[in-house]
PyMOL Python script that loads the backbone (N, CA, C, O; Angstrom):
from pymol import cmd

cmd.read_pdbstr("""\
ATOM      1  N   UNK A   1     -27.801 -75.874  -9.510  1.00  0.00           N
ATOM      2  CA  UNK A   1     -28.937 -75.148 -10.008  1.00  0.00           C
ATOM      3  C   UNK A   1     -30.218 -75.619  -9.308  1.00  0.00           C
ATOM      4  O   UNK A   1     -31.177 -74.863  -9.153  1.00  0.00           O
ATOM      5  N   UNK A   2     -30.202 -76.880  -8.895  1.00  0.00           N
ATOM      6  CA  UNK A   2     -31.427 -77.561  -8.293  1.00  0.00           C
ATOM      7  C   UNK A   2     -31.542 -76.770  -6.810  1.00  0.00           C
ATOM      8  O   UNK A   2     -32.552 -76.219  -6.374  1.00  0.00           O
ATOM      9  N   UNK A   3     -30.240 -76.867  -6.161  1.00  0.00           N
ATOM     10  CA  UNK A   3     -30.489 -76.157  -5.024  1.00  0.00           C
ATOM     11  C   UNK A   3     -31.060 -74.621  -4.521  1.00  0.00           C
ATOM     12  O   UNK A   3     -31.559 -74.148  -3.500  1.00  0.00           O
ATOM     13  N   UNK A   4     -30.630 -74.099  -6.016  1.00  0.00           N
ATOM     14  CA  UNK A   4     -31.032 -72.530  -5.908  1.00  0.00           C
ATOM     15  C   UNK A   4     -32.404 -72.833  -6.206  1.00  0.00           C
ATOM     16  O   UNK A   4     -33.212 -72.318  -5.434  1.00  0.00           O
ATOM     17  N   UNK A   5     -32.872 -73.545  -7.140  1.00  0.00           N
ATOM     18  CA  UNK A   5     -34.423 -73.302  -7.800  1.00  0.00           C
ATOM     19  C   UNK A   5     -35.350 -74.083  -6.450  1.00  0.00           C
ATOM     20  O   UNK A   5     -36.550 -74.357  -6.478  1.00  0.00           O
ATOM     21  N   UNK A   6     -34.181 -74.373  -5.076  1.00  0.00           N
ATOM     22  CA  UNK A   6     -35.731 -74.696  -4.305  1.00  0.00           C
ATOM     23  C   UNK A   6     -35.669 -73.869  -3.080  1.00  0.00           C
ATOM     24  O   UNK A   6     -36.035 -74.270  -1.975  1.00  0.00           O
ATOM     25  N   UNK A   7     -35.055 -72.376  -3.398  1.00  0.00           N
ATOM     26  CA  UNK A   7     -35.090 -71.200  -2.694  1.00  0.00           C
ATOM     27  C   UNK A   7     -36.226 -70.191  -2.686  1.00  0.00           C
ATOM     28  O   UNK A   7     -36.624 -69.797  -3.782  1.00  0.00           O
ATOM     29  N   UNK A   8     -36.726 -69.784  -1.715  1.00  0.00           N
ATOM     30  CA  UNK A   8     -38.251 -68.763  -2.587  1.00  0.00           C
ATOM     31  C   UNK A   8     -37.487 -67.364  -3.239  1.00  0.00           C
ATOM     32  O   UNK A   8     -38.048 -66.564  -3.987  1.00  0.00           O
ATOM     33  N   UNK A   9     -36.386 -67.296  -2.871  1.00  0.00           N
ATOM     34  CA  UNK A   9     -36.173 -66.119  -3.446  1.00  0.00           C
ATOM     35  C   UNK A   9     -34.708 -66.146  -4.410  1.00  0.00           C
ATOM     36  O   UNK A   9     -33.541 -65.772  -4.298  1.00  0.00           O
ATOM     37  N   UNK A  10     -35.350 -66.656  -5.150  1.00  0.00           N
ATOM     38  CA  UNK A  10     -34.164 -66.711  -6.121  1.00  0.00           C
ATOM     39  C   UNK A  10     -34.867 -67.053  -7.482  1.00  0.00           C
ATOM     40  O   UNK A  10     -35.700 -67.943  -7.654  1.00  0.00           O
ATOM     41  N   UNK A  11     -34.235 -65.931  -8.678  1.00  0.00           N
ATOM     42  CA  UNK A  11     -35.073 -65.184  -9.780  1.00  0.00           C
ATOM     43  C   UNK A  11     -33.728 -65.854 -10.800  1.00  0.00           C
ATOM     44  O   UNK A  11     -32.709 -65.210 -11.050  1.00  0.00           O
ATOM     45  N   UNK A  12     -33.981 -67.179 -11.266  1.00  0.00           N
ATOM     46  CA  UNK A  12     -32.969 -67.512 -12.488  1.00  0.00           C
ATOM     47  C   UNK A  12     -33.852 -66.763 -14.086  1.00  0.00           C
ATOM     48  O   UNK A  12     -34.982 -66.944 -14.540  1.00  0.00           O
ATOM     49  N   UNK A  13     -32.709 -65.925 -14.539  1.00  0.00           N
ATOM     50  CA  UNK A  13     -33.098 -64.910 -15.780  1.00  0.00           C
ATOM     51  C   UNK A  13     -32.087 -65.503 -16.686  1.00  0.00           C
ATOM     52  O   UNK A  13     -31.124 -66.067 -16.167  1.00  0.00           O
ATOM     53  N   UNK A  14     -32.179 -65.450 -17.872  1.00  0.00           N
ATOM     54  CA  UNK A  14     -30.970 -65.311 -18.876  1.00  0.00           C
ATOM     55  C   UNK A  14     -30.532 -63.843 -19.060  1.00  0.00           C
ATOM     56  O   UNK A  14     -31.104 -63.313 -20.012  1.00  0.00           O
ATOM     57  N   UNK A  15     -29.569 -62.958 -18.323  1.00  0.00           N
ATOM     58  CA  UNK A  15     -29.650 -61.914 -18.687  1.00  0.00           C
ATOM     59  C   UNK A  15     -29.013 -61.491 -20.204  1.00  0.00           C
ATOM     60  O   UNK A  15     -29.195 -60.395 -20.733  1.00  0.00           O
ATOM     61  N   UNK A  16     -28.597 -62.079 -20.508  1.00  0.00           N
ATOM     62  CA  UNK A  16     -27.700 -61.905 -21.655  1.00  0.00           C
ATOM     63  C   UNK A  16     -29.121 -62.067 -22.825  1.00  0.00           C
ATOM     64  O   UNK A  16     -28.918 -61.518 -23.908  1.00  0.00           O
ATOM     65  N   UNK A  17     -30.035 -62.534 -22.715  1.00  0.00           N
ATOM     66  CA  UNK A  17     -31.214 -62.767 -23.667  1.00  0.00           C
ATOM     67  C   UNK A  17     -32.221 -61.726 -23.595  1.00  0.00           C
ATOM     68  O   UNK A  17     -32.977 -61.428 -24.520  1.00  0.00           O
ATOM     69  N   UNK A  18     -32.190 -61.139 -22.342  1.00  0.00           N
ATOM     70  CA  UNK A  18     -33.230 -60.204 -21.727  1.00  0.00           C
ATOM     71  C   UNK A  18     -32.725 -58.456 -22.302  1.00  0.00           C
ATOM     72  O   UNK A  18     -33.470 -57.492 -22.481  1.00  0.00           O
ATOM     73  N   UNK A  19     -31.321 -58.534 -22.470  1.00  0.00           N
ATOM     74  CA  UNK A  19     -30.137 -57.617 -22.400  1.00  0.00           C
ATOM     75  C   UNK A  19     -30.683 -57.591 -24.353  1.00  0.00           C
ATOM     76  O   UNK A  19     -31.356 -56.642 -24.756  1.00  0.00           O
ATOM     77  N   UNK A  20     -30.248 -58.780 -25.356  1.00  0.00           N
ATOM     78  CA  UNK A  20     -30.355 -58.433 -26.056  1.00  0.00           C
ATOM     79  C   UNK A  20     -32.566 -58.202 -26.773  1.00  0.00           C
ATOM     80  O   UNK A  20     -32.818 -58.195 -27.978  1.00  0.00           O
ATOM     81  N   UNK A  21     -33.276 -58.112 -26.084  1.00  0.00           N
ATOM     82  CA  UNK A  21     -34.469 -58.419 -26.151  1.00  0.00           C
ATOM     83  C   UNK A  21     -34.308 -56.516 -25.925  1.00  0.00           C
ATOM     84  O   UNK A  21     -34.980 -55.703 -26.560  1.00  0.00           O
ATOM     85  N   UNK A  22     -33.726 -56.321 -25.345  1.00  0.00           N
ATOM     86  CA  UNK A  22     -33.654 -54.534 -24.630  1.00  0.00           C
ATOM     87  C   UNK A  22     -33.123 -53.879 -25.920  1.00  0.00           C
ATOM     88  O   UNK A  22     -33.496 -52.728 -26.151  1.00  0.00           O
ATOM     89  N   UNK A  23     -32.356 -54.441 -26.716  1.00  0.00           N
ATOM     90  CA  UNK A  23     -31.664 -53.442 -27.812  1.00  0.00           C
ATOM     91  C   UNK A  23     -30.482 -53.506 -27.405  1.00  0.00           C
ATOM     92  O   UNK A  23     -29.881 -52.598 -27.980  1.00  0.00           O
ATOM     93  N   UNK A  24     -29.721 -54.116 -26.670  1.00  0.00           N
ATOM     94  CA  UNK A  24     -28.594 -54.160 -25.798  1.00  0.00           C
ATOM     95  C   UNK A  24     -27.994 -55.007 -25.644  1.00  0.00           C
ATOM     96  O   UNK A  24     -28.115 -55.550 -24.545  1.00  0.00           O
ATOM     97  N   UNK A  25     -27.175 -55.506 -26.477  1.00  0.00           N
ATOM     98  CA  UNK A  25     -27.054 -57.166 -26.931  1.00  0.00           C
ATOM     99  C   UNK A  25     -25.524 -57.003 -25.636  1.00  0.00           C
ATOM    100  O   UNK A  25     -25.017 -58.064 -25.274  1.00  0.00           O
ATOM    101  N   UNK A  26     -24.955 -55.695 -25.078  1.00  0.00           N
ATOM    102  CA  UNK A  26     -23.513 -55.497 -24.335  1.00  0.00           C
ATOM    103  C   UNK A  26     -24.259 -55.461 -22.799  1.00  0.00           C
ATOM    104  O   UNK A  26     -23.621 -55.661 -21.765  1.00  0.00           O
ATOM    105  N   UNK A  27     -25.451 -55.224 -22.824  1.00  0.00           N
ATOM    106  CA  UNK A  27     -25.959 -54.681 -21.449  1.00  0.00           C
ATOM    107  C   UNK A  27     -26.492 -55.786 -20.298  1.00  0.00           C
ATOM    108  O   UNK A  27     -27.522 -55.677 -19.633  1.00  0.00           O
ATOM    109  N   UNK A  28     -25.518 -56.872 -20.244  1.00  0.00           N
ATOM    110  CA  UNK A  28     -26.489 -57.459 -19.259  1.00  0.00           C
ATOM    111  C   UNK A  28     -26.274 -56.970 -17.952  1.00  0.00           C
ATOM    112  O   UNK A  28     -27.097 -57.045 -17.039  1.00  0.00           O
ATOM    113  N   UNK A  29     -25.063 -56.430 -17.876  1.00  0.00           N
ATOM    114  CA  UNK A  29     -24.731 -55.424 -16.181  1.00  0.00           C
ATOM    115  C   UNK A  29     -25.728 -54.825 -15.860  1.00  0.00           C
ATOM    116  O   UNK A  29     -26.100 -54.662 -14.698  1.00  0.00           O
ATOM    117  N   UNK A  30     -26.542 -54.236 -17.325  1.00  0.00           N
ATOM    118  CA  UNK A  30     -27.698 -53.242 -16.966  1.00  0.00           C
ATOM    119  C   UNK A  30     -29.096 -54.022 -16.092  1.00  0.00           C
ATOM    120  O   UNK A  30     -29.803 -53.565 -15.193  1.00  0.00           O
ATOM    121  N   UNK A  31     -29.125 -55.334 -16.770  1.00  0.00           N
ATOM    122  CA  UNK A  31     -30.147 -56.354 -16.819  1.00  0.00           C
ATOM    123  C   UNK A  31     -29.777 -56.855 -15.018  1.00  0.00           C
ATOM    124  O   UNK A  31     -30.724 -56.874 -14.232  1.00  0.00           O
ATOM    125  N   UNK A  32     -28.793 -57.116 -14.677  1.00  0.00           N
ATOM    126  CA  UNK A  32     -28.462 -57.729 -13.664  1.00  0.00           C
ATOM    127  C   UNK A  32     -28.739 -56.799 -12.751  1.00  0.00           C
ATOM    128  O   UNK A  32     -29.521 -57.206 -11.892  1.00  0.00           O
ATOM    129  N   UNK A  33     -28.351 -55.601 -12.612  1.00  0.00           N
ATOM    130  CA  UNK A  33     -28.309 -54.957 -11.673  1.00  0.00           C
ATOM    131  C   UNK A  33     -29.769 -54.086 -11.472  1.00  0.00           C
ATOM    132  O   UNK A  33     -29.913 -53.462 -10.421  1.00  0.00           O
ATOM    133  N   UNK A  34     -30.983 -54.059 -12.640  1.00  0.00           N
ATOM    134  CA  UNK A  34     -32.327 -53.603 -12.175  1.00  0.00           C
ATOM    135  C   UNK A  34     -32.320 -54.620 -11.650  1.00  0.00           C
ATOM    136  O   UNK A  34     -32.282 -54.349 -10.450  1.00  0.00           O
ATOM    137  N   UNK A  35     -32.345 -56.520 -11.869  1.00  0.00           N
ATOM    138  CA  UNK A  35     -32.786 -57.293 -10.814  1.00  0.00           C
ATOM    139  C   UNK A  35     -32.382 -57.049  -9.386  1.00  0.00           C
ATOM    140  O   UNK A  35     -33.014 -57.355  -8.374  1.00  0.00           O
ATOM    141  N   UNK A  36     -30.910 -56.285  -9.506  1.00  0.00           N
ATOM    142  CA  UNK A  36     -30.670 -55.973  -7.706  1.00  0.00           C
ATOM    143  C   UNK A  36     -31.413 -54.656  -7.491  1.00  0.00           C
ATOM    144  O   UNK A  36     -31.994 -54.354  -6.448  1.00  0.00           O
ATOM    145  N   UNK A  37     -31.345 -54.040  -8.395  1.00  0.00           N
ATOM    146  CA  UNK A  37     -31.525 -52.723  -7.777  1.00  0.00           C
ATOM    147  C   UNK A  37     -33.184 -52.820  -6.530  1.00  0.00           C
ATOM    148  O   UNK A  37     -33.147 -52.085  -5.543  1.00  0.00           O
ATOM    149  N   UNK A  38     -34.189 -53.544  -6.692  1.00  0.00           N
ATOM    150  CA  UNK A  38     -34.869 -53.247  -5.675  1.00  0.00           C
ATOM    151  C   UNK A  38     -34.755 -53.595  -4.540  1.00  0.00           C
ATOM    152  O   UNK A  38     -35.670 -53.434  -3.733  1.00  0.00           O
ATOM    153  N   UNK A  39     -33.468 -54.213  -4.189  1.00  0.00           N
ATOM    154  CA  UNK A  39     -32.991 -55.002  -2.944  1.00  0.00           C
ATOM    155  C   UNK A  39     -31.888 -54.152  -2.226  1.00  0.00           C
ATOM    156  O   UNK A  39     -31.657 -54.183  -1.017  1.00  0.00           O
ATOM    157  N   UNK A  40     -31.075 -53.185  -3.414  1.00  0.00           N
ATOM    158  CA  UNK A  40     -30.247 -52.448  -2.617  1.00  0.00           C
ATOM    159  C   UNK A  40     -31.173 -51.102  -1.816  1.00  0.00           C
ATOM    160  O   UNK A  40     -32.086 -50.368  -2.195  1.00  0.00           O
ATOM    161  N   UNK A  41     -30.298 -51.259  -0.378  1.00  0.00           N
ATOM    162  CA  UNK A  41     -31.205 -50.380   0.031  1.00  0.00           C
ATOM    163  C   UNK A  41     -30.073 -48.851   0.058  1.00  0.00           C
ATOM    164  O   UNK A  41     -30.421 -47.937   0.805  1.00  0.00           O
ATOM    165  N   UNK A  42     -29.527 -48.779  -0.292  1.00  0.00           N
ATOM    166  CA  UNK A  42     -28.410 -47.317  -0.689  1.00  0.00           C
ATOM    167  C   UNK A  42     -29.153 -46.658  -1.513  1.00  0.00           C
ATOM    168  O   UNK A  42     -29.497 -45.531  -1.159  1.00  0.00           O
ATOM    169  N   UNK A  43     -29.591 -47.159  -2.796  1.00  0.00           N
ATOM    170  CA  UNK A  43     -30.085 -45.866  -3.255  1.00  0.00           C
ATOM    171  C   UNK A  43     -31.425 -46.920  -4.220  1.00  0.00           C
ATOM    172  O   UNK A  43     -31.338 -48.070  -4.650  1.00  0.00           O
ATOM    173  N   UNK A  44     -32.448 -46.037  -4.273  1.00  0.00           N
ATOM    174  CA  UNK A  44     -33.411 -46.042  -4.988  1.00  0.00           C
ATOM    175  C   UNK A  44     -33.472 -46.552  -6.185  1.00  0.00           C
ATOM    176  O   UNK A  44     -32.375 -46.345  -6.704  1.00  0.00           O
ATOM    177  N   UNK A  45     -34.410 -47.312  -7.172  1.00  0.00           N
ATOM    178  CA  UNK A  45     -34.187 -47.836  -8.211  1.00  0.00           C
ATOM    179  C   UNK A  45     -34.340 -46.307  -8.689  1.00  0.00           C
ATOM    180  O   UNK A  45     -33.214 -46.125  -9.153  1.00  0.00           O
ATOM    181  N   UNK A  46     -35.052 -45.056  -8.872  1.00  0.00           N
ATOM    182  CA  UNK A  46     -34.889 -44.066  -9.123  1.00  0.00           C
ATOM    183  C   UNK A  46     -33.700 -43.330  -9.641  1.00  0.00           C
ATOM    184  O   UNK A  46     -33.255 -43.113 -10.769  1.00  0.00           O
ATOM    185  N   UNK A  47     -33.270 -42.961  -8.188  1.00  0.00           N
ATOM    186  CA  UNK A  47     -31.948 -43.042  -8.365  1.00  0.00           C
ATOM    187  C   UNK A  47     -30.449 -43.479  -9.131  1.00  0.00           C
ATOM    188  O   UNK A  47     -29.532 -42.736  -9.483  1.00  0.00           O
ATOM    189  N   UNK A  48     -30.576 -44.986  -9.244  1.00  0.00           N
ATOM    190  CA  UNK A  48     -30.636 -45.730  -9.966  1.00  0.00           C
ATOM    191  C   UNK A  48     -30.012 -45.496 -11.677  1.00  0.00           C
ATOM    192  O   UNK A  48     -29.032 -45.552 -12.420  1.00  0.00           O
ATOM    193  N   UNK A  49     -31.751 -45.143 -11.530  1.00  0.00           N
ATOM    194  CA  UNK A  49     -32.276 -44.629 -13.138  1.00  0.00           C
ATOM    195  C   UNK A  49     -31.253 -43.251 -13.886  1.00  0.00           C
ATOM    196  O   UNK A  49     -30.708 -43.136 -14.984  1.00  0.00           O
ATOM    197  N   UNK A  50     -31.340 -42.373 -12.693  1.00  0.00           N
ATOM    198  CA  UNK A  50     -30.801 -41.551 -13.042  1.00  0.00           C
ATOM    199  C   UNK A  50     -29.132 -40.994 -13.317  1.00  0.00           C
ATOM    200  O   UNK A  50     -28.639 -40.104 -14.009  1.00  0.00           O
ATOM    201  N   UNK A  51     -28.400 -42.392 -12.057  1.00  0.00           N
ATOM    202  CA  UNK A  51     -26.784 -42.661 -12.327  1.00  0.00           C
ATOM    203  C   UNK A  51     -26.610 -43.081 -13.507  1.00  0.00           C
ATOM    204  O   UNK A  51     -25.643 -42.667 -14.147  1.00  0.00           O
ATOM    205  N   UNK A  52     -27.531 -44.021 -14.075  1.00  0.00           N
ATOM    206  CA  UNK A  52     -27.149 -44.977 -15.735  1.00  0.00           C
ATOM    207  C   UNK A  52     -27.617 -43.531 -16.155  1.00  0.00           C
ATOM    208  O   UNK A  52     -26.522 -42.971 -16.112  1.00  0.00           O
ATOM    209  N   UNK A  53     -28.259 -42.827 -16.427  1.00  0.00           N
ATOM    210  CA  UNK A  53     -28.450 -41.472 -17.330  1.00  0.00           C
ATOM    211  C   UNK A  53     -27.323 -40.909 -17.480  1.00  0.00           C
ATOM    212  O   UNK A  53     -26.626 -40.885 -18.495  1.00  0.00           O
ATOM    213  N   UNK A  54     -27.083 -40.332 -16.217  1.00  0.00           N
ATOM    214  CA  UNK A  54     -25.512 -39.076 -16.162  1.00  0.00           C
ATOM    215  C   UNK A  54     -24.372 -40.040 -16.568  1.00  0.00           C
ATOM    216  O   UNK A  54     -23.422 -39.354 -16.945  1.00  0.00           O
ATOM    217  N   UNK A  55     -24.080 -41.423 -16.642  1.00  0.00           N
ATOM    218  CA  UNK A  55     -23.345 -42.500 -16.908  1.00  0.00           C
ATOM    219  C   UNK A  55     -22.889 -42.019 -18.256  1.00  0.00           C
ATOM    220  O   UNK A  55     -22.048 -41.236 -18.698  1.00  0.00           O
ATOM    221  N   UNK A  56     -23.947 -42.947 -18.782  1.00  0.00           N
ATOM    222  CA  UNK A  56     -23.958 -42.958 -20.319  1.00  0.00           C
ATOM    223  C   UNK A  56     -24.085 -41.913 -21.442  1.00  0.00           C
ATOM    224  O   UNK A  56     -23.836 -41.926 -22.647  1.00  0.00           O
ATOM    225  N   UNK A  57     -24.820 -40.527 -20.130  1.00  0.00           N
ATOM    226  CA  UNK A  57     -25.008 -39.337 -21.416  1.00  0.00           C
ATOM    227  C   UNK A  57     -24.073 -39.371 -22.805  1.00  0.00           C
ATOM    228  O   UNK A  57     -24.310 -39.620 -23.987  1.00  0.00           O
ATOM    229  N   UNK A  58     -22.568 -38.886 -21.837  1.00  0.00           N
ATOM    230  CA  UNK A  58     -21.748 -38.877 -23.136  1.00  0.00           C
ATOM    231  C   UNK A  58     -21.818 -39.588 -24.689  1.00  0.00           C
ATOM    232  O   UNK A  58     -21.449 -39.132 -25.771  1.00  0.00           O
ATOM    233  N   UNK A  59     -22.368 -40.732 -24.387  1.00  0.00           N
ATOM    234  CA  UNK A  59     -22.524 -41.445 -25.245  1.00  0.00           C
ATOM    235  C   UNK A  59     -23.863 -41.810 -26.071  1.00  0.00           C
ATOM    236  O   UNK A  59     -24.051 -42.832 -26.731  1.00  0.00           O
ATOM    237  N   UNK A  60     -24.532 -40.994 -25.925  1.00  0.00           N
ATOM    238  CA  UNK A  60     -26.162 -40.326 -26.547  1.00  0.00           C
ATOM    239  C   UNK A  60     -26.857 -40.965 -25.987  1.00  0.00           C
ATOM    240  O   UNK A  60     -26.622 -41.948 -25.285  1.00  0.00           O
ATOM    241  N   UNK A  61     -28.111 -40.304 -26.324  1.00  0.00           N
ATOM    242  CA  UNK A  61     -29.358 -40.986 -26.167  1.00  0.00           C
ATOM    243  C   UNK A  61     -30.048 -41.799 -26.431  1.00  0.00           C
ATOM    244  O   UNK A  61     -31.075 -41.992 -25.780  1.00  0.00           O
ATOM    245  N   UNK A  62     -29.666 -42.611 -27.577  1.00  0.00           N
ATOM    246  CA  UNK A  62     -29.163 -44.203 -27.829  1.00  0.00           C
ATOM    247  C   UNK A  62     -28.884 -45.132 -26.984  1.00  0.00           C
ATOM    248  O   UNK A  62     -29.439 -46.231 -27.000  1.00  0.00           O
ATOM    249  N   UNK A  63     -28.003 -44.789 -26.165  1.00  0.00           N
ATOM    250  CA  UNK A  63     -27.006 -45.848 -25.314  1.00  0.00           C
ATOM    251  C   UNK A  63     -27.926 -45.754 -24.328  1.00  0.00           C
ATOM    252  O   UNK A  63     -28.708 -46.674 -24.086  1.00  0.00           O
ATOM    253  N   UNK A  64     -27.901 -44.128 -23.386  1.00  0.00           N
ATOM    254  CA  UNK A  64     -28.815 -43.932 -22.647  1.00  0.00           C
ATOM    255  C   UNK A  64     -30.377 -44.656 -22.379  1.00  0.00           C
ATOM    256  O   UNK A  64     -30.804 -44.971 -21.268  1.00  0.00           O
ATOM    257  N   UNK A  65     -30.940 -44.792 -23.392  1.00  0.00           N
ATOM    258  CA  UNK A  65     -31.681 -45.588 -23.396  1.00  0.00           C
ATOM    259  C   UNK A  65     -31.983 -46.948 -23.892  1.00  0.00           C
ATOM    260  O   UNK A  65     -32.952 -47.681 -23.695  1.00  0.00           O
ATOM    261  N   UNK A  66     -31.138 -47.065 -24.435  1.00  0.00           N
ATOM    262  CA  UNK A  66     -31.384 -49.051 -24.228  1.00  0.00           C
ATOM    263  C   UNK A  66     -30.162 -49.064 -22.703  1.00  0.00           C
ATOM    264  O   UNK A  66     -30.307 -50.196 -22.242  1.00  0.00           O
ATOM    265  N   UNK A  67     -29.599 -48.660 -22.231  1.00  0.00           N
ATOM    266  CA  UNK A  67     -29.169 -49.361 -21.146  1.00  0.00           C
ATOM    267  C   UNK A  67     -30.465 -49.154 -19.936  1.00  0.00           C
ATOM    268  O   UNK A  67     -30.518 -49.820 -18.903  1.00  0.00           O
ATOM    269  N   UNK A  68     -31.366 -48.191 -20.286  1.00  0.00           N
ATOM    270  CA  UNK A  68     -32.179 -47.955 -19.052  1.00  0.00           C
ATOM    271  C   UNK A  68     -33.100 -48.623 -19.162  1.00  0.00           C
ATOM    272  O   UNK A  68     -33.845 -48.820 -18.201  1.00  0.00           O
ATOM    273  N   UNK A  69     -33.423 -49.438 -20.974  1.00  0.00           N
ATOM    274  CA  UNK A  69     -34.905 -50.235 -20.869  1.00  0.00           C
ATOM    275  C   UNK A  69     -34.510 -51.807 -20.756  1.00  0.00           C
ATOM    276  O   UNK A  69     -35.368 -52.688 -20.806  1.00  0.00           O
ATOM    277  N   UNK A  70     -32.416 -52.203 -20.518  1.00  0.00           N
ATOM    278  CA  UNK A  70     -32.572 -53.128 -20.514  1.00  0.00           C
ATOM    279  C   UNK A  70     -32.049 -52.991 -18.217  1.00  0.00           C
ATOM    280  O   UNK A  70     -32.087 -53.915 -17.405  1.00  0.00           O
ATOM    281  N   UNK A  71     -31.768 -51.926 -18.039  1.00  0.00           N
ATOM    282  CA  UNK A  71     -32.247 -51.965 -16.496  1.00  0.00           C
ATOM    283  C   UNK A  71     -33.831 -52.133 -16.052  1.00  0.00           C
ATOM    284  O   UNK A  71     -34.284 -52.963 -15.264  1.00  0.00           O
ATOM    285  N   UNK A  72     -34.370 -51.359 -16.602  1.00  0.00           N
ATOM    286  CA  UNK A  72     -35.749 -51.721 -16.623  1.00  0.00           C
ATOM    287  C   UNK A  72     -36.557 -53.299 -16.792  1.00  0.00           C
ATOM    288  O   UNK A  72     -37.200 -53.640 -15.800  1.00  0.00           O
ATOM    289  N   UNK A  73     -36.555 -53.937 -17.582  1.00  0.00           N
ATOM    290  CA  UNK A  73     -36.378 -55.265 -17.783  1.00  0.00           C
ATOM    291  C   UNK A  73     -35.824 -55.921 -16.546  1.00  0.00           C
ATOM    292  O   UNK A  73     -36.363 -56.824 -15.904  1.00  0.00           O
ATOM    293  N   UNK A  74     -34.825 -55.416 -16.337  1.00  0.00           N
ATOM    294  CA  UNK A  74     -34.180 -56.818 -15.060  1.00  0.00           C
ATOM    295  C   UNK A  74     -34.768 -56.180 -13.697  1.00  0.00           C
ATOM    296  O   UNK A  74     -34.669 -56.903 -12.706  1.00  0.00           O
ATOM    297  N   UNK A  75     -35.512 -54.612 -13.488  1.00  0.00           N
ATOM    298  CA  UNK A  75     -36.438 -54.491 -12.468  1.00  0.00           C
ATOM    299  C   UNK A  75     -37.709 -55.122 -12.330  1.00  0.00           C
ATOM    300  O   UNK A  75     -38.344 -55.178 -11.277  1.00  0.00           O
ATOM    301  N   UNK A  76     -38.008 -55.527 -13.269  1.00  0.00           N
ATOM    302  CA  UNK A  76     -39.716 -56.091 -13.596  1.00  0.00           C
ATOM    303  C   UNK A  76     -39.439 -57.582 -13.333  1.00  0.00           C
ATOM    304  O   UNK A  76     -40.281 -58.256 -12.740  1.00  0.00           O
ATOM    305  N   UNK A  77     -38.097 -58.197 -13.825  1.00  0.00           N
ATOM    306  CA  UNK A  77     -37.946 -59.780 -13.765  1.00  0.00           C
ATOM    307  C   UNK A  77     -37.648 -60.040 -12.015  1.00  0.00           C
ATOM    308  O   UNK A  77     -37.754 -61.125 -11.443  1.00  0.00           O
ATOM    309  N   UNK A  78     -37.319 -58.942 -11.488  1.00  0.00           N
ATOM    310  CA  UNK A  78     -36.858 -59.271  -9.900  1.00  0.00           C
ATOM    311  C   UNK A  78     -38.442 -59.229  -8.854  1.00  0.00           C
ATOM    312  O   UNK A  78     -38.485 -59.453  -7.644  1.00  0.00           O
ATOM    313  N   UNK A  79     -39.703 -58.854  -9.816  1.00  0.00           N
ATOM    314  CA  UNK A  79     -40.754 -58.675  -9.503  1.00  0.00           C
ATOM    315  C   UNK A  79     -41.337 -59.830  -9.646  1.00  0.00           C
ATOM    316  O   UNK A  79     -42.446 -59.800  -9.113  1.00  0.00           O
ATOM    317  N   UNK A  80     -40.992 -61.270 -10.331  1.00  0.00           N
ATOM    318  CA  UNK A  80     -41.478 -62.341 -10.767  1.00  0.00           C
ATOM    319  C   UNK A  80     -41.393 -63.253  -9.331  1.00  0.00           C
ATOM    320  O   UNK A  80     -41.787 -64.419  -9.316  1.00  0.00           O
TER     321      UNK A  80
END
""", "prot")
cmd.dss("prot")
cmd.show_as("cartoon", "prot")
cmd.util.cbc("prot")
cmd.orient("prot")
């Protein structure tokens, strides 16, 4: 852990804390992957946004959105 924390680019999160802080106590995939998402260069955090939408529809607008505010969350922590 010492070695990572004397990297400039390396963002230690609890996602599992951040995940349940989102309403999303199952979502840290969501949490983990806004922290990647501004690094992948395939597709857009936009983009992104909108795969977890068509994803999760089935499963309301509930799900839909706490998985997108706990992706959201791990986009803002990859900004730290």
């Amino acid at each position: 852990m010492a070695e990572l924390a004397s990297m400039p680019s390396v963002v230690q999160l609890d996602i599992e804390s951040v995940a349940k802080d989102a309403g999303n106590a199952r979502g840290a995939n969501m949490v983990l992957l806004g922290m990647a998402a501004p690094f992948i260069e395939i597709l857009s955090v936009e983009q992104l946004r909108k795969a977890i939408s068509v994803i999760f529809a089935r499963k309301g607008e509930a799900v839909v959105e706490a998985n997108l505010k706990a992706f959201d969350m791990g986009v803002e922590a990859s900004k730290k």
